[in-house]
C-alpha positions in Angstrom: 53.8 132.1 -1.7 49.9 132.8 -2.0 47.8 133.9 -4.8 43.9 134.1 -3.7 43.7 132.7 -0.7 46.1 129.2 -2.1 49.9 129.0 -1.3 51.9 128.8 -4.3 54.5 125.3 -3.5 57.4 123.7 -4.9 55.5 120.3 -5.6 54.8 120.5 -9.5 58.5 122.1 -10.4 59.9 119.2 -8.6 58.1 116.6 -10.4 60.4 117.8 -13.7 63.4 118.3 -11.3 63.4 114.8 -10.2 66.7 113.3 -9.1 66.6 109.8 -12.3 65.6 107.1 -9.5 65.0 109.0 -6.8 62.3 107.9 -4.3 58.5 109.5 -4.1 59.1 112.6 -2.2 57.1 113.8 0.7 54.7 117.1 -0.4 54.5 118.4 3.0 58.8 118.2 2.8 58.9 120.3 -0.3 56.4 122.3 0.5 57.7 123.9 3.2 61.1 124.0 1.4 59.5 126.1 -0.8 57.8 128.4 1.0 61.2 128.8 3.1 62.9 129.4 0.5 60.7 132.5 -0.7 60.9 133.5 2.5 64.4 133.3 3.4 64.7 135.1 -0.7 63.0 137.8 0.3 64.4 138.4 4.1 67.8 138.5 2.6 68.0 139.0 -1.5 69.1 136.1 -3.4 72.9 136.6 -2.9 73.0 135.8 -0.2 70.4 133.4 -0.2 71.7 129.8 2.6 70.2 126.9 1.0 71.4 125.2 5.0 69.2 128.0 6.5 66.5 127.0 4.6 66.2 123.2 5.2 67.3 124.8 8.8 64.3 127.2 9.0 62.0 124.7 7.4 62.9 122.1 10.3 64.0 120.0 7.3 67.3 118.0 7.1 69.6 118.8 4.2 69.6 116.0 2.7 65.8 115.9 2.1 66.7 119.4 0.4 69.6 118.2 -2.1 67.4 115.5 -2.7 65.3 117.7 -4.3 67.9 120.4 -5.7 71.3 119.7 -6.9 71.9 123.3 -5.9 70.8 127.2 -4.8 70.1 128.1 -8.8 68.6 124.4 -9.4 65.9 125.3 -6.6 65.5 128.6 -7.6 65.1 128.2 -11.4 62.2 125.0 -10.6 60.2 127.4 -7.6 60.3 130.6 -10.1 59.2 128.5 -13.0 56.2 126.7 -10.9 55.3 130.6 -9.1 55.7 132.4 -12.6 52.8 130.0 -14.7 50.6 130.1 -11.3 50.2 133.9 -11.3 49.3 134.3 -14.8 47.9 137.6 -15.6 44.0 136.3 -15.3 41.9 137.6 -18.3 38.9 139.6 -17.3 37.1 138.8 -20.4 35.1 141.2 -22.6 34.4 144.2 -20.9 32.4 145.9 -23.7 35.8 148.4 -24.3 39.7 148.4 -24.5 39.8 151.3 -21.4 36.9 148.7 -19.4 39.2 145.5 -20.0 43.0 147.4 -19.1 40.9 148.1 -15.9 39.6 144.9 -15.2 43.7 143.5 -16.5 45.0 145.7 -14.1 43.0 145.0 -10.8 43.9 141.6 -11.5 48.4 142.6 -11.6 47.3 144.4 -8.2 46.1 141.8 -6.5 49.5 139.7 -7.6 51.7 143.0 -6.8 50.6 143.5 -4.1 52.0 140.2 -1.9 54.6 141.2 0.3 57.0 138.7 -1.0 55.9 139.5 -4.7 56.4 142.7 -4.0 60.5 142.4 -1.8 61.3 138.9 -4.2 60.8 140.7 -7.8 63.4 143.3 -7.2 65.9 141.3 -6.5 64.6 138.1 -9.4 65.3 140.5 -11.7 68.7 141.5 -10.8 69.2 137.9 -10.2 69.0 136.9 -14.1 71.6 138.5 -15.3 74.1 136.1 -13.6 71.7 133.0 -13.3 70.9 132.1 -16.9 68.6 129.1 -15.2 66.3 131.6 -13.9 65.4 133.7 -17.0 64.5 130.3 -18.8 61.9 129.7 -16.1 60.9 133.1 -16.3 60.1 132.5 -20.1 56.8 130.5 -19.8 55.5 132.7 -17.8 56.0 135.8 -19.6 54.9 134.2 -22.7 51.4 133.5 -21.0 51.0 136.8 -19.7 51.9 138.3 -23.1 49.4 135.5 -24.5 46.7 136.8 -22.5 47.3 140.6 -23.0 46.9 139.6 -27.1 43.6 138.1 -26.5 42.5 141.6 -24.8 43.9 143.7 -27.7 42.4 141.3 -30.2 39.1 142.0 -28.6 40.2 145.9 -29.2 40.7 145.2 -32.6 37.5 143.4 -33.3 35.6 146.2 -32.0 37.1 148.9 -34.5 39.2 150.4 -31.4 42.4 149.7 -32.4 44.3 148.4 -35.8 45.0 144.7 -36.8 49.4 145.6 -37.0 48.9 147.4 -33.4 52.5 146.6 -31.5 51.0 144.3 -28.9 54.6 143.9 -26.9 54.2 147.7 -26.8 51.0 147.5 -25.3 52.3 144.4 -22.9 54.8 147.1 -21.9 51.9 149.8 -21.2 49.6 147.7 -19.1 52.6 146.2 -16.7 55.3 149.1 -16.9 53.8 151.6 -14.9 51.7 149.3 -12.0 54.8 148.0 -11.4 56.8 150.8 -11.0 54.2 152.2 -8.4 53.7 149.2 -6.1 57.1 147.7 -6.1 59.8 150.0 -6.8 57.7 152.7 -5.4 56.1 150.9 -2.8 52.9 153.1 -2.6 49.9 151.3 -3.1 47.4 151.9 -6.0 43.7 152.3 -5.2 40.9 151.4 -7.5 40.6 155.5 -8.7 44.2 155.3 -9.3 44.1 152.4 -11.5 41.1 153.6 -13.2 43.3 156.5 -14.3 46.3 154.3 -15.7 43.5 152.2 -17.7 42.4 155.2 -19.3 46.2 156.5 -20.2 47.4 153.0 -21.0 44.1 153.2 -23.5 45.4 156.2 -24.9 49.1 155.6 -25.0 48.2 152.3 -27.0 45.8 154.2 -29.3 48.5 157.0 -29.9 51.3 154.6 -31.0 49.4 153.9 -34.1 49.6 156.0 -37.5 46.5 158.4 -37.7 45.3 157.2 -34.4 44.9 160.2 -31.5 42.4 159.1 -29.2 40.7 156.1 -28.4 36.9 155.0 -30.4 
């Protein structure tokens, strides 16, 4: 899967999901594994998800796959893990205001949204979790980084007088992801630069409402 220009592969989760005495394994091998396998997830959900018609559509025999992954939810929980720390939310850094650095937070979710695969495997990832407890582990790192670097942009908020030190920052977590989301993937509609401009200035003021004898933002 790509993020700026790179291709996202299966090469660092492997390295932790290492067979004990297993031989050095080929990168090109897993890579293309990997991106088969986000391929073949979103073609036809994770259900029904072949882990033969992978190794099959990678042109890869099976037994280089199982050497790999004991199993469907082994490979999936190592790939999600490795594609959920490499597309961190990226903070923008200080933009001189809260509404300035939601904008800049949220051009940066677009870009990530916005992958076709992103955008057909997330669905379907989510639905997944509920019966593969494996996967929501490997989610956890990942959401913890993103909600790491959301903190450092409402600290910034704070610092500046806009918002209070005991603001709910999971709330505002909720705010910045909640509605992008629900426009470019469940929606499927894409989200131009006005657009987002106008959910940085209501997830400003949403965030500055929440909090006792706030009403608008400084």
């Amino acid at each position: 899967m790509e993020r700026n220009g790179s291709v996202v592969t299966g090469e660092s989760a492997v390295n932790a999901g290492r067979l004990s005495g297993a031989a050095v394994k080929r990168p090109q091998i897993t890579d293309a594994l990997a991106r088969t396998f986000f391929e073949e997830w979103a073609r036809v959900g994770y259900s029904a998800l072949s882990l033969d018609a992978v190794a099959r559509k990678a042109g890869v025999g099976k037994a280089a796959l199982y050497r790999r992954w004991r199993s469907k939810a082994d490979m999936a929980s190592d790939l999600v893990k490795a594609l959920s720390a490499a597309v961190v939310l990226v903070d923008p850094g200080d933009r001189g205001s809260l509404e300035a650095d939601l904008y800049a937070a949220l051009l940066a979710a677009r870009r990530i949204l916005n992958h076709p695969l992103v955008r057909r495997i997330l669905p379907d990832l989510y639905i997944a979790l509920g019966r593969e407890p494996a996967l929501a582990a490997a989610m956890r790192p990942g959401e913890m980084a993103r909600e790491k670097k959301v903190k450092a942009l409402i600290d910034r908020a704070i610092a500046r007088g806009e918002l209070p030190a005991d603001v709910d920052r999971r709330a505002a977590t909720d705010f910045l992801i909640g509605p992008l989301y629900w426009r470019i993937v469940v929606l499927g509609e894409r989200c131009d630069r006005p657009r987002l401009k106008t959910l940085a200035r209501m997830t400003a003021a949403a965030i500055t409402a929440g909090q006792p004898g706030r009403s608008r933002v400084s």
